[in-house]
C-alpha positions as CSV (number, residue, x, y, z in Angstrom):
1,X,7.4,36.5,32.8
2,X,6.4,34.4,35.6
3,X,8.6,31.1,35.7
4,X,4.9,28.7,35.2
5,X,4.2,30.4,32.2
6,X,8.1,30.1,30.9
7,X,7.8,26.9,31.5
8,X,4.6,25.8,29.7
9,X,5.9,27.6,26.6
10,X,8.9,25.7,26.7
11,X,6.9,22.4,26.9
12,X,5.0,23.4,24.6
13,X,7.9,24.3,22.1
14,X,9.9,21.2,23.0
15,X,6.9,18.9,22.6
16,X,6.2,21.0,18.6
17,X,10.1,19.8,18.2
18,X,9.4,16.3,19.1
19,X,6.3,15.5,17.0
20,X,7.7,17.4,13.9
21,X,11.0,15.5,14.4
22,X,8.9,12.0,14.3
23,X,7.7,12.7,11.4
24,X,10.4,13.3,8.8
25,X,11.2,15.7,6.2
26,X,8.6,15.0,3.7
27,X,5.1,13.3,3.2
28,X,3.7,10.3,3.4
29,X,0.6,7.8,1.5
30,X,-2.1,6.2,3.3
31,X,-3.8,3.0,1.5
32,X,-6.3,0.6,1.8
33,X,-7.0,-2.4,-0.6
34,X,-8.8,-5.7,-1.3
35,X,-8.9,-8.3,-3.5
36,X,-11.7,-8.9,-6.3
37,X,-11.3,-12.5,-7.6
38,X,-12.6,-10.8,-10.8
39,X,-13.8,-14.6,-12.5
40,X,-16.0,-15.2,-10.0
41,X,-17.0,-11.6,-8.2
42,X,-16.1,-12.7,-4.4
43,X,-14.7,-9.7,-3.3
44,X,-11.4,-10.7,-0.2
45,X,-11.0,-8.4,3.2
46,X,-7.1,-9.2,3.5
47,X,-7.2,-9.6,7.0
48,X,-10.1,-12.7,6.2
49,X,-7.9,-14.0,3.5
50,X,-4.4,-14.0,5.6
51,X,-1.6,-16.5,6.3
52,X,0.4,-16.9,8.7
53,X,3.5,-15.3,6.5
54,X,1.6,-12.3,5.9
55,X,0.4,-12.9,2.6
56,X,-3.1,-13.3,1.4
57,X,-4.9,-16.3,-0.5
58,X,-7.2,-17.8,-1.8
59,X,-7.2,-21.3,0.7
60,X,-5.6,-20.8,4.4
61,X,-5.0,-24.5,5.3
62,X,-3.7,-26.1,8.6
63,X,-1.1,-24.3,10.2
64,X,-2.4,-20.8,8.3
65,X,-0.8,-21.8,5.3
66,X,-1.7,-21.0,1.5
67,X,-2.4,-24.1,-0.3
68,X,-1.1,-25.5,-3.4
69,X,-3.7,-25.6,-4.6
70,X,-5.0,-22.0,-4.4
71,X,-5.9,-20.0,-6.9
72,X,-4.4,-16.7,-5.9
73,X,-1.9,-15.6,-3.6
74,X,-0.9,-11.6,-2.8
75,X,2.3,-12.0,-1.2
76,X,2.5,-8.0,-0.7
77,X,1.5,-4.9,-2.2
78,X,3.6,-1.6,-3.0
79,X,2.7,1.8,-3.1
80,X,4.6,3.0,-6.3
81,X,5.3,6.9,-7.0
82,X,5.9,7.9,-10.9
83,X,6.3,10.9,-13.0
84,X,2.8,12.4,-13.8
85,X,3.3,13.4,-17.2
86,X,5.2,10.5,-18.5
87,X,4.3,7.4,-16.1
88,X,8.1,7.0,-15.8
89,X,9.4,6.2,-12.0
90,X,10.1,8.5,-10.2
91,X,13.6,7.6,-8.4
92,X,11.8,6.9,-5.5
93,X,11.5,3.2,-4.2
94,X,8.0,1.7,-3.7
95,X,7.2,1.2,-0.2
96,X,6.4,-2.6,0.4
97,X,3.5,-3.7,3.2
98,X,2.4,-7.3,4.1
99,X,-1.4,-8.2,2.1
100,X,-2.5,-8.7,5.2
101,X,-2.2,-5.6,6.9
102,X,-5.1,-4.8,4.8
103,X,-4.4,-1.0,4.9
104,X,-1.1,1.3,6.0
105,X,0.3,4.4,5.5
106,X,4.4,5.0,4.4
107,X,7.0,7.1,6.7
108,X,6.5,10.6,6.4
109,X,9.9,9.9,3.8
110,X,8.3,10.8,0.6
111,X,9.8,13.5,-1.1
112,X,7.1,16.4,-1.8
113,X,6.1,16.8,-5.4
114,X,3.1,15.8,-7.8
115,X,3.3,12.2,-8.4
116,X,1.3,9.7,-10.2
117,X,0.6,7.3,-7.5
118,X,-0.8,3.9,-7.5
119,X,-0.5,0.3,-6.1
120,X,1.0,-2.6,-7.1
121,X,1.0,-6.7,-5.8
122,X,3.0,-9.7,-6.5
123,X,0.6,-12.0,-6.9
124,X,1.0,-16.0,-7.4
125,X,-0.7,-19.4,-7.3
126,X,-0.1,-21.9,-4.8
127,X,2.6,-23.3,-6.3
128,X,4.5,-19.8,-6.3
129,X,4.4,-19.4,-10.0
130,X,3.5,-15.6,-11.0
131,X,0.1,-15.0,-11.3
132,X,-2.2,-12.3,-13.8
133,X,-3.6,-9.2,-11.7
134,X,-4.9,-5.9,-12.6
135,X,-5.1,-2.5,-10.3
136,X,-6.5,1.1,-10.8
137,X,-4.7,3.3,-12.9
138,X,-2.3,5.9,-10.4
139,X,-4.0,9.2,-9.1
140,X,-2.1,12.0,-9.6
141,X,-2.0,13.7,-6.2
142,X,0.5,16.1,-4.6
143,X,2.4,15.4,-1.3
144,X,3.4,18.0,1.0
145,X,5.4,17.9,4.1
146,X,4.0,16.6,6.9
147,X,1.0,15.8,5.0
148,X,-0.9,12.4,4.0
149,X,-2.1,11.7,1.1
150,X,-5.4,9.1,1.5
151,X,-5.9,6.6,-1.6
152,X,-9.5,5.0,-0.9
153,X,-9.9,1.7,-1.3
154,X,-8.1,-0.2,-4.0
155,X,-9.3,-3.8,-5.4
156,X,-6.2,-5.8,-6.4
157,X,-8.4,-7.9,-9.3
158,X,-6.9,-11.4,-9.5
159,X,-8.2,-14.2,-12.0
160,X,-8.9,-11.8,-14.4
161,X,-10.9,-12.2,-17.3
162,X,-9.0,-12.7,-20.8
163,X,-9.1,-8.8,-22.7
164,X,-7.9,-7.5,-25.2
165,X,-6.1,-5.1,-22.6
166,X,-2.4,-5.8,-21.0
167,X,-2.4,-7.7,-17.5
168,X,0.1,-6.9,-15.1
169,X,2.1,-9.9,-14.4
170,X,5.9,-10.3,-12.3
């Protein structure tokens, strides 16, 4: 073997070592959401929506603030992983992004196995009390190693309407 062709394969092989080594030994969750002020039927683009700290409201004031006075704040939202069958957790933490990063994906740190996964928010008012929201039920989707699992779009409905179904509140 001619020592250009020895050492393109090793370049090659180092450089397979390197990427798979970046990634991590398991799979990771792409997501993108928005908000749906569901009383009124605005529909939010986080990054339109966004504060200086991150979060997401209703009323940026001066400074890129929320105000006090808004109706809604996302502060952040989670991608949550739980037991298909029983919608128990799972054991693994939920992986926590600002509201305004509008979409992200997780480390490539999730352990590979059928999950329900879904999102979830802490949401507020202005004057940081907790605030109703609803979200999708999870998908059940599988993660493989070194594999991403894409979630479409999710709408983060704040100001929902009263039903005679639970509201998710923290």
């Amino acid at each position: 073997m001619t020592t250009w062709r020895f050492c393109t394969i090793a370049a090659v092989a180092l450089t397979a070592v390197a990427v798979g080594g970046c990634q991590g030994n398991g799979g990771a969750v792409s997501v993108r959401w928005r908000i749906d002020n569901l009383s009124t039927g605005a529909t939010f683009d986080p990054m339109m929506a966004a504060a200086s700290d991150g979060s997401c409201c209703s009323d940026v004031v001066t400074g890129g603030l929320c105000a006090t006075y808004s109706i809604w704040v996302v502060r952040s939202v989670s991608v949550v992983l739980q037991d298909p069958t029983t919608g128990q957790p799972s054991g693994v933490a939920p992986r926590e992004f600002l509201c305004e990063k509008r979409e992200s994906t997780t480390e490539f740190d999730l352990p590979p196995g059928t999950y329900a996964i879904g999102l979830e928010a802490k949401v507020f008012d202005g004057t940081g009390a907790p605030a109703p929201f609803v979200v999708p039920p999870p998908e059940t989707r599988t993660i493989l190693r070194g594999e991403v699992v894409n979630l479409q779009d999710i709408e983060i409905g704040v100001q929902p309407l009263p039903s005679a179904k639970s509201v998710v509140t923290f």
